[in-house]
C-alpha positions, 0 to 999 in steps of 0.5 A, spaced: 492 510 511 495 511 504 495 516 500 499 518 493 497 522 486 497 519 479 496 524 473 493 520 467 493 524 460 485 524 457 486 519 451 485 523 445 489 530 446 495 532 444 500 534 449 503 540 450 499 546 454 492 544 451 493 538 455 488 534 459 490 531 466 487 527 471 490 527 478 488 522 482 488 522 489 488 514 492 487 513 499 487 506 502 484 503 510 480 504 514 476 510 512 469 512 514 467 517 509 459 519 507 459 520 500 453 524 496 450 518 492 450 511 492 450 507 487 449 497 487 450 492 482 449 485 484 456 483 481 461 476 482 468 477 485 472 470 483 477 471 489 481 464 487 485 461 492 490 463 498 493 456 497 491 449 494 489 447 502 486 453 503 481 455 496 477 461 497 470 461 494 467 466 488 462 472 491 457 475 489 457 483 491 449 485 493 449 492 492 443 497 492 442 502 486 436 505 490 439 511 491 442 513 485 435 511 481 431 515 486 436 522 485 440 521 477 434 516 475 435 509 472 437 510 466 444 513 470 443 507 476 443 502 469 449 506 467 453 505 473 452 498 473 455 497 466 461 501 468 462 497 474 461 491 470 466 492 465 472 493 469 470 487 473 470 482 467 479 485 466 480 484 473 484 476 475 480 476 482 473 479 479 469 476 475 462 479 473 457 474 476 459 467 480 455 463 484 456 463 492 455 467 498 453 474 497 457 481 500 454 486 502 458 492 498 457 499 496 459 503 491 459 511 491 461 517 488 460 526 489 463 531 484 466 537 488 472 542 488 478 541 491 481 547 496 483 550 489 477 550 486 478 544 481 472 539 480 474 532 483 471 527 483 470 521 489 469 515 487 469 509 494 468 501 493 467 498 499 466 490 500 464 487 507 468 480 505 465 473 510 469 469 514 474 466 512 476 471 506 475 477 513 480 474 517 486 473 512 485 481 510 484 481 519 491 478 519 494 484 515 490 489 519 487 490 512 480 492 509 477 490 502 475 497 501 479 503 497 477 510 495 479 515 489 479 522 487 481 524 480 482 532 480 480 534 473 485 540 472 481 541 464 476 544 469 470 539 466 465 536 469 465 530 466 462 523 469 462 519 462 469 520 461 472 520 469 468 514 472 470 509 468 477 511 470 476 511 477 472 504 478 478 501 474 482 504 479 478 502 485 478 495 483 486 494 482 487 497 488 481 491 491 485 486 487 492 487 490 489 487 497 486 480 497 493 478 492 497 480 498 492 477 503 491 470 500 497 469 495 503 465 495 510 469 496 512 469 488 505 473 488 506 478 493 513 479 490 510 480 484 506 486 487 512 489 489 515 490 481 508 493 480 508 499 476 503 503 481 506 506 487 500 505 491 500 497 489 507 498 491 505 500 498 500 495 500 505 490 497 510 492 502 504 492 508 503 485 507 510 483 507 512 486 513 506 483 517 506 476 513 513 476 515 516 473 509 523 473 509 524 470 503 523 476 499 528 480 503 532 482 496 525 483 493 524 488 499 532 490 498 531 492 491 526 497 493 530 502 498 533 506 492 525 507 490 524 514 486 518 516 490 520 516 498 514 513 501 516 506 498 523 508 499 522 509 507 516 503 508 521 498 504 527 500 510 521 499 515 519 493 512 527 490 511 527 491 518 522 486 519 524 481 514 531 482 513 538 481 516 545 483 517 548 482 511 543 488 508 546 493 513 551 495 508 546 497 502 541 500 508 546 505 510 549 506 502 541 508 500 540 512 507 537 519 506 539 522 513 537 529 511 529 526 512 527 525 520 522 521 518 527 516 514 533 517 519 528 514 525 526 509 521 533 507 519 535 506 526 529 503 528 530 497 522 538 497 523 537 495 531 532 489 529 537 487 523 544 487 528 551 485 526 557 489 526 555 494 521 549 497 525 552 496 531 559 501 528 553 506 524 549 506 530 555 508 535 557 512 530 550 516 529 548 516 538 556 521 538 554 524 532 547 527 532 544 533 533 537 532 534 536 530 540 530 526 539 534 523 533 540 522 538 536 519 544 533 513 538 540 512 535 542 510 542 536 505 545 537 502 537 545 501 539 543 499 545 538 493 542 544 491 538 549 490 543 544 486 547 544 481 541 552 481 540 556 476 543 561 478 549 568 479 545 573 473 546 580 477 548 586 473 548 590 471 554 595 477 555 589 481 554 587 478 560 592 478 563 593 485 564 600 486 558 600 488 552 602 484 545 
């Protein structure tokens, strides 16, 4: 599950302490959640090619819009449906109508009070993709769903204004899931440059579990990350598909005051090896003073040692005397 907060400006008001945000809390996986309205649309996903050899077929989402029509009315299902519309006709893998197989989809949304009492507003996208596309996101234990809460810290209720911005959301997050499920390296790579946090993180779950060594700079790039979730998923990630020579930048972007980090570093530097993880990890399996912490430091040296090369030692050594 991941999860992360964006805070977005209303268009149209001034800063300063009359300011409007929006927070939006985004979660991606494998939920399962009831949602007080659903909502359908009958709309085409174009989702392009994995690979020339391996071309993906368009979609057309199949969704009931029953439920809203029988609660809001149809003038507010209609309403939904041009929403959802709209922001597919921007996206690169969306299109709004295409001819091919249908999916089964649903979007859904409430309007609640977070524990503090501000309104939020949840919004879900889930599509249930065919075959070919499921097993691609199945390789990278992904599902084509994604959620959003946007928190409205002005206290409004406002579903004309706030929908829009979470179906948009939704839909981004939809587009880089099946980017780093059928895209090429360069395209995954591109997703780890992305401006959005969360895009990032699924960036870097991709790369770990496709194995794509060839972006272990890209992924090395991303250690001194500002924000601490990309920071620790891109050492466990560089674990996977980097090597010894990144042990040096590894150790100099180490944040050992974080537990959870430290245990990733260990974990990344014994599956990375070589004499500078070996050093730092004799050093830190002597040195730590959080047992848990220290027991980790030492099955991690004792990886890498089993890895290393019996030391050649010179005929006077051998021989017992000293040079």
């Amino acid at each position: 599950m991941v999860r992360g907060r964006l805070i977005e400006a209303v268009p149209g008001v001034a800063a300063g302490p009359q300011r409007r945000a929006i927070v939006c809390s985004v979660a991606i996986g494998r939920s399962t959640r009831r949602w007080a309205a659903i909502v359908g649309l009958g709309l085409g996903v174009a989702c392009g090619e994995a690979a020339p050899s391996a071309p993906l077929p368009p979609y057309a989402l199949s969704l009931d819009l029953s439920s809203v029509a029988s609660r809001e009315g149809r003038d507010r299902a209609a309403w939904v449906r041009e929403v959802v519309s709209s922001e597919l006709s921007r996206r690169r893998w969306f299109r709004d109508a295409a001819e091919g197989p249908m999916l089964p989809a649903h979007l859904s949304y409430d309007e609640l009070r977070s524990d503090e009492g501000v309104p939020v507003l949840r919004v879900y996208l889930a599509v249930d993709p065919e075959d070919d596309l499921r097993a691609q996101l199945d390789a990278i234990e992904s599902t084509l769903d994604a959620y959003v809460e946007l928190e409205r810290r002005d206290q409004t209720v406002d579903l004309q204004r706030d929908l829009p911005v979470a179906v948009e959301r939704c839909l981004a997050l939809l587009e880089a899931k099946i980017t780093v499920a059928v895209g090429t390296a360069d395209e995954v790579g591109a997703r780890l440059e992305d401006d959005d946090v969360e895009i990032v993180l699924i960036a870097l779950d991709a790369v770990e579990r496709r194995g794509l060594r060839e972006l272990d700079d890209a992924v090395y790039a991303l250690l001194g990350h500002a924000d601490e979730r990309v920071a620790m998923q891109a050492v466990e990630c560089l674990g996977v598909v980097g090597g010894p020579q990144h042990a040096p930048g590894l150790l100099r972007s180490a944040r050992l005051a974080d537990r959870a980090h430290a245990q990733r570093l260990y974990e990344a530097l014994a599956n990375l090896g070589g004499q500078h993880a070996r050093g730092f990890l004799q050093f830190a399996a002597r040195n730590e003073e959080d047992p848990e912490l220290a027991t980790w430091a030492e099955h991690a040296l004792a990886r890498v040692e089993a890895r290393q090369p019996a030391p050649t030692l010179s005929p006077a050594v051998t021989r017992g005397h000293r040079q």
